[in-house]
N, C-alpha and C positions, 0 to 999 in steps of 0.2 A: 423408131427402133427397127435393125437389122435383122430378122428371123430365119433360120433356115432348119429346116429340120435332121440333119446331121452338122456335125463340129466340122467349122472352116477357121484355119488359125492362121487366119487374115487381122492383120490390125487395120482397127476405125480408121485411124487419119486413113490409110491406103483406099478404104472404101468412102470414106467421106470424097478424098482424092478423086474417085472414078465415077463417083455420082455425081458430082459438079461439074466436070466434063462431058459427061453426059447428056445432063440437065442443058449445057449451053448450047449442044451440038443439037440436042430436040429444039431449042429454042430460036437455031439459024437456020434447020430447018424449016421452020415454021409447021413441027409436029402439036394434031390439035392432042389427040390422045393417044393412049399405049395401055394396055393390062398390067405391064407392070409399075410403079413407078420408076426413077432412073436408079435411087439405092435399093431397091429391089432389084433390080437389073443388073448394078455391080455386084449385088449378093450373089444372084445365079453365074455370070462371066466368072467370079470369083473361086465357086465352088467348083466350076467345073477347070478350072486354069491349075487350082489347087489341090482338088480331090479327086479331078478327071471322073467325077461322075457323071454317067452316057446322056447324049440330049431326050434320050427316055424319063429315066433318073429327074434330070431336071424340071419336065414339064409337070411330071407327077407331083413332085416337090412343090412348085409355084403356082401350080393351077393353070397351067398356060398347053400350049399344043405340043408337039415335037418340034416343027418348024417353028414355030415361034421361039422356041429355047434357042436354035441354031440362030436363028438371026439375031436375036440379043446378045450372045456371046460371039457371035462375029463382026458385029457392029462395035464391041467393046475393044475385041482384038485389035481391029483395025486402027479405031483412035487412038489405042495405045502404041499401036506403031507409027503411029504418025506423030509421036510426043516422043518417042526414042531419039537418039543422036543416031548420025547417019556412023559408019563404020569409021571414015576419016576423022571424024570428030571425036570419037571414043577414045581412038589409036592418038589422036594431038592430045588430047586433056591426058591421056595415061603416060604419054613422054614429058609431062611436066610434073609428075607426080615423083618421090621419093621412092616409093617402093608401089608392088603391087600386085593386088591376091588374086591369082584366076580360079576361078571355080568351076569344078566341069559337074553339069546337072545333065543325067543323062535321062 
């Protein structure tokens, strides 16, 4: 079970998603332990990606330090950009596409 102490309106699959990647990337590591587990860890990258709550915030939240929060949510970033499509590959899949919605998140 997923816990956080303020509302993150992240869907499961997304966190099931970043906790399994997670988990395999501790595991290529060859990480023996962590404070938090890895969907714990999506929990916090999650909260703060979506809530932008400060790595203050977070540690307080999770029981963990400051720097610990930062490096869990930059180890998450990271993987996730390394699971993104490169720009060239975005731009070919969207010139095969029929139409399409840009979204400007600022």
């Amino acid at each position: 079970m997923l816990v956080h102490p303020s509302g993150v309106d992240v869907s499961i699959s997304a966190l099931r998603f970043l906790s399994a990647r997670l988990q395999a990337r501790r595991r290529a590591l060859g990480t023996r332990w962590r404070r938090l587990s890895a969907g714990r860890q999506a929990l916090l990258a999650s909260a703060h990606l979506r809530n932008g709550h400060t790595y203050a915030q977070l540690a307080a939240g999770f029981g963990v330090g400051t720097t610990t929060a930062y490096r869990y949510v930059t180890e998450a970033v990271e993987l996730l950009d390394s699971l993104a499509p490169t720009l060239a590959e975005a731009v070919r899949a969207a010139s095969m596409k029929a139409y399409l919605i840009l979204r400007h998140v600022p």
